[in-house]
Structure formats: C-alpha cells, structure tokens
C-alpha positions in Angstrom: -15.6 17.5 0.7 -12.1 16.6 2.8 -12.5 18.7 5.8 -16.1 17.0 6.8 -14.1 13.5 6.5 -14.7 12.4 10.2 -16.2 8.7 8.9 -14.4 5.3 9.9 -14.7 2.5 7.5 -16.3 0.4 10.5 -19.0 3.1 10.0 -19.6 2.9 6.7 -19.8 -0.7 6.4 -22.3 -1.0 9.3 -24.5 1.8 7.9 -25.3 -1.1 5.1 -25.6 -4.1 7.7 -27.5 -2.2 10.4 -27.9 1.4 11.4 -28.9 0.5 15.3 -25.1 -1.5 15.1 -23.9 2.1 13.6 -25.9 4.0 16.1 -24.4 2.3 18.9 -20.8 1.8 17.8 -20.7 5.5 17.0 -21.4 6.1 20.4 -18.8 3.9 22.0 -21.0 1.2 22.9 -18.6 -1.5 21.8 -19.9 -5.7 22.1 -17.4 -6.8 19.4 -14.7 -7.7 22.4 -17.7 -10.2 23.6 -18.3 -11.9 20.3 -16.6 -15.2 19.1 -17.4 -14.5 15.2 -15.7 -10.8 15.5 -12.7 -13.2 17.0 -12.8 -15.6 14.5 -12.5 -12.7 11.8 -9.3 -11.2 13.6 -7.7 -14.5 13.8 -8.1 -14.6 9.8 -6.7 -11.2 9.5 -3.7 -11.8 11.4 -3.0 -15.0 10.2 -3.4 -14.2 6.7 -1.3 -12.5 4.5 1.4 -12.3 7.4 4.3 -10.7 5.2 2.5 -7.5 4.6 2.3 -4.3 7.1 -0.9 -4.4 8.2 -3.7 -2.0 9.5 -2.1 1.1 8.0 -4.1 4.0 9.6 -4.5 7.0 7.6 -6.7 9.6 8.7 -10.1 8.3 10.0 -9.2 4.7 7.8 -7.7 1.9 8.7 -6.4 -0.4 6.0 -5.6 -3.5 6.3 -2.8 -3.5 4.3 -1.7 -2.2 1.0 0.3 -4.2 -1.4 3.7 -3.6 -3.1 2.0 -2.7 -6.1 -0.2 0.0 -4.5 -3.8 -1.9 -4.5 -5.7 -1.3 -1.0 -6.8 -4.8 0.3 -9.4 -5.5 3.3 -9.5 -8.9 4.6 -12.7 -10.6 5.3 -14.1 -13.5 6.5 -16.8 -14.4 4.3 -18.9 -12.3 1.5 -22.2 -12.3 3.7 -22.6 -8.6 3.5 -20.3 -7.8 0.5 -22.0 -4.9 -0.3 -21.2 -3.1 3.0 -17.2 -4.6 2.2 -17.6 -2.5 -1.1 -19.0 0.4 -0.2 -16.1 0.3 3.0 -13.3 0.0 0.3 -14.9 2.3 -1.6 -15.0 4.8 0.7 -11.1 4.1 1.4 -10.4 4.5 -2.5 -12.4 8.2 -2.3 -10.7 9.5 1.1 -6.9 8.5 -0.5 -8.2 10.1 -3.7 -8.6 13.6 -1.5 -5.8 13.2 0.1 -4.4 13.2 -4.1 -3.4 9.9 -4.2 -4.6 8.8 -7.4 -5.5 5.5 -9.6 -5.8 3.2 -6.8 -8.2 -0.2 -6.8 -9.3 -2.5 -3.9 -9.5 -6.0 -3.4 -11.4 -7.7 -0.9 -9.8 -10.6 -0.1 -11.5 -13.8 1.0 -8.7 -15.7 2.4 -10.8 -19.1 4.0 -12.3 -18.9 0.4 -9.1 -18.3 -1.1 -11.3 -15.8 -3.5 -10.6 -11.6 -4.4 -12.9 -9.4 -5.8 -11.4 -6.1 -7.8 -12.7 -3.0 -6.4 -12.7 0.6 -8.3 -14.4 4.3 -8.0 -17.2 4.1 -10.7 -18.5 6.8 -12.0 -21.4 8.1 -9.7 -19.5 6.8 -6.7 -18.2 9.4 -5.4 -21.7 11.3 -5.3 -22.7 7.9 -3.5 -20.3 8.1 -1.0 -21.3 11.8 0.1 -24.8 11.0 0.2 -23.6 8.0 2.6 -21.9 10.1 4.5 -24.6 12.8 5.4 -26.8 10.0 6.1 -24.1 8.2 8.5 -24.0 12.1 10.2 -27.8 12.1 10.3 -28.2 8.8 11.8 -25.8 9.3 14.7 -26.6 12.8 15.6 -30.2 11.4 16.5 -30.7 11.4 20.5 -33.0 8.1 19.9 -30.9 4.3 18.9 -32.4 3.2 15.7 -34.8 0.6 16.0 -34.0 -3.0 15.8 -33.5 -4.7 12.2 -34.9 -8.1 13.2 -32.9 -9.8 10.2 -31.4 -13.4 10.0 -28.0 -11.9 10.5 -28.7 -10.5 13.7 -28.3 -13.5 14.9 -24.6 -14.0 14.3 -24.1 -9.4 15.5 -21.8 -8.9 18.3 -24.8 -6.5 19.4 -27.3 -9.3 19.7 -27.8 -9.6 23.3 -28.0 -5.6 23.5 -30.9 -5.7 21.2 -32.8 -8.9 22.0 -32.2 -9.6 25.8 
C-alpha cells in the first residue's frame, strides 16, 4: 500500500470536485496563479493561524500545519466542497498512518467562519482511500481530459476559462 503512494492531497480533493480539474492539474496545466478566489484562499491561510509552522511537506502531502498537540489541521475558506476537504485530510491521516505514525485526528478549520470540524480514519476508510486512489491513477493515465462537469461551482474554478472559452 506505501510504495504506490504517489497522490497529492490537491489530487484527492479535486477528484471529488471535478475529475477534468484533476485531469488537467495532474498534468501541469496549472490556472490557479490566474484566479482571484484561489488568492483569496491563500491570503486566509497565511493570515490565519500565523504562530504555527505551516505547510509541513511530508512525502507527496503538504499539511498545512500540525498543532502542538499532534492534530493535522487544513485551512479552508469555506465548506462548499467539504467532502473533498475530508476525504483530503483523510487521505493525510492514512499516508502518516503508513509511514507508523499512529492515533492522529484532523481538523478542518474554517477560519472566516471561525468553525472546526474533527476529522478521524473510520472504519472502512482506509479501503476508501485505496479505491480513491486507483481511480485518481485511472483517471490521469487516460490520453483524453475528462469531459466538462457543467456544475454551478464551475463558475467560481480557476479552470473556468480553459473549459468554457
């Protein structure tokens, strides 16, 4: 299970948001350096939380910073796609769990919301995670982009004009 561990938490959360937005960043076609929102969401993650070490990379993850008592928090703007936060800190939680570092929770913090939301492996998750994972694999070793997801958040994507001009 830990030597196929090539997934970035940017790719896990944007298999559940889009997979042509996965497709494409997978492939280094990067448009969040043209979007104001993506901005926005940076200038909350700096300017939030600003005593902690922050962005810890370990591995293929990047966290945005662990507490002194060990829990893993991710900073995000707003709970629009929470699942795809979840399943992103999730995913975190498993890969420190192979690398044997055990009993760890997540919170996603909400810091313009001034809200958290406890995140734990449940049983069954792990199993989700691979399946995640293969599918992630599958969808990016396709020659062809995904098609487009036409969905009221593509609007706000940093991918937008890629896909709809």
């Amino acid at each position: 299970m830990l030597n196929e561990l090539i997934i970035t938490g940017t790719q896990i959360n944007y298999y559940f948001v889009c997979k042509r937005e996965l497709w494409l960043f997978s492939h280094q076609i990067n448009m969040e350096h043209t979007s104001e929102l993506v901005e926005l969401g940076k200038l909350i993650h700096e300017g939030s939380y600003q005593r902690e070490k922050k962005e810890i990379q370990i591995g293929p993850i990047k966290i945005d910073f662990i507490g002194n008592d060990g829990v893993v928090h991710e900073v995000k703007k707003t709970p629009a796609v929470e699942e795809a936060h979840i399943w992103q800190l999730k995913y975190y939680l498993y890969y420190l769990q192979c690398q044997r570092i055990e009993n760890v929770h997540g919170m996603i913090n909400y810091p313009k919301l001034k809200q958290t939301v406890r995140i734990d492996l449940e049983n069954g998750d792990i199993e989700r995670i691979e399946e995640i994972i293969n599918a992630i694999k599958e969808i990016i070793q396709r020659e062809e982009v995904p098609g487009v997801k036409n969905a009221r958040i593509c609007q706000k994507c940093s991918y937008y004009d890629l896909c709809y001009i």
